[in-house]
N, C-alpha and C positions, 0 to 999 in steps of 0.2 A: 534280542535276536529279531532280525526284521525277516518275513518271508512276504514275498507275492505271489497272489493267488487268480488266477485268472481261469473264466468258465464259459461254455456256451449254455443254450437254453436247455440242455439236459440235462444240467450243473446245477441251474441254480439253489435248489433247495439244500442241495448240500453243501454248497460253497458258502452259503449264509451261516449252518450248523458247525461249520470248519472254523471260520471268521468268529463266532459266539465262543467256541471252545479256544482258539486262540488267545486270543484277547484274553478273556478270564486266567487262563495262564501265564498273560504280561508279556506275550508278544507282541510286536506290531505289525501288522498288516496292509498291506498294500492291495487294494481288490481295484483289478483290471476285469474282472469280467459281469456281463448282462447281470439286471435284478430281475429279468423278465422271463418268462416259457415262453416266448415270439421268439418262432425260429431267427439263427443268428449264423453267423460263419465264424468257425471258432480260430480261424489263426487270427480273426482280429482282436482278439481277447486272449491271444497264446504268445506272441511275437512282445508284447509288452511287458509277460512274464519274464521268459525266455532273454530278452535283451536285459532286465533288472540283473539275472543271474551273470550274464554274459559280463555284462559289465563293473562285477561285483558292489554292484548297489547291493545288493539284499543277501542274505546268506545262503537261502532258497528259495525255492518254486514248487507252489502246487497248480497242478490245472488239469478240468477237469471237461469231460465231453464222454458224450452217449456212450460209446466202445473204447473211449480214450485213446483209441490209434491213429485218428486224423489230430489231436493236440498235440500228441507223444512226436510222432512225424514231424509233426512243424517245430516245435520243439529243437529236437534235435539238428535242426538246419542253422544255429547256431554256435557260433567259435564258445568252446569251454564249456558249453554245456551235455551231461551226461541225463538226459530224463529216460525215466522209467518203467516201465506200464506194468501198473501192479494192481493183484486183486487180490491176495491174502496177505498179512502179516510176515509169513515168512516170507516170501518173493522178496518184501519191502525191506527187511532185514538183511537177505544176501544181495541186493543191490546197493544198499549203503555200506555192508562190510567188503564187498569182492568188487563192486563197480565201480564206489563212490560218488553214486547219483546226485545230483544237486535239485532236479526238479524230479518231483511225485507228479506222474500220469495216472490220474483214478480214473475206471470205466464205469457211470454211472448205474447204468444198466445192468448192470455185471456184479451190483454190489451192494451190500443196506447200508446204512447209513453207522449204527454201532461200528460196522466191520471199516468201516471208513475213516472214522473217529478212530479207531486201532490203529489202522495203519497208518495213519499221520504220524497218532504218537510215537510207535517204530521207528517212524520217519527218522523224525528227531530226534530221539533219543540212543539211536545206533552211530555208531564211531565207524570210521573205515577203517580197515585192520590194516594196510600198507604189505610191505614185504613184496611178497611175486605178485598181487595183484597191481601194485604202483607198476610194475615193470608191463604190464598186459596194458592197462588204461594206459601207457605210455604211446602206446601200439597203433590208437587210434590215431588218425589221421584227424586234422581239422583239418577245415575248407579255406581256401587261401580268398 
């Protein structure tokens, strides 16, 4: 399973411990965002996620910024992508079973690092359940 990962500078310490935890469980990673804490604009480390997903390059998307609502935003300004903004396990759970989120929005600020590593796992490890949810996600409009 390949996912990409992309962050701004309030990301990065956890997008490194994402990528370490990753990897050791034989994923591959794609890391589109900063190694650095100099402030950064995070759609330019979101839009390369985001289009990975869009384009079905990769299976997912994680991406990560200080409140997570400016990446989550951008995000979502792409055709077929459903991203998320989660701060507990369970949120991350009912959007992979009711939404069928393809990219994980973490608010770094909002969140420790264990609880992060959680909801990744979540992440990926939750199924969409389909039925009346496929017919609601159906609902959503893309951008022409």
């Amino acid at each position: 399973m390949t996912i990409s990962i992309g962050n701004d500078h309030a990301g990065t310490e956890y997008k490194q411990a994402v990528i370490k935890h990753l990897e050791k469980k034989g994923y591959t990673v794609n890391n589109y965002g900063t190694n650095s804490n100099d402030s950064v604009d995070y759609p330019d480390f979101v839009h390369p996620v985001a289009k990975d997903v869009e384009d079905k390059a990769v299976d997912y998307g994680i991406i990560i910024c200080g409140s997570g609502n400016g990446a989550n935003m951008t995000a979502n300004k792409h055709q077929g992508v459903r991203s998320a903004l989660c701060w507990t396990k369970e949120i991350v759970a009912l959007a992979r079973q009711h939404n069928n989120a393809n990219i994980l929005s973490i608010p770094s600020r909002f969140t420790a690092l264990p609880q992060v590593i959680e909801m990744v796992d979540t992440f990926l490890d939750t199924a969409f359940e389909g039925g009346r949810h496929e017919n609601r996600i159906k609902k959503i409009p893309v951008q022409q």
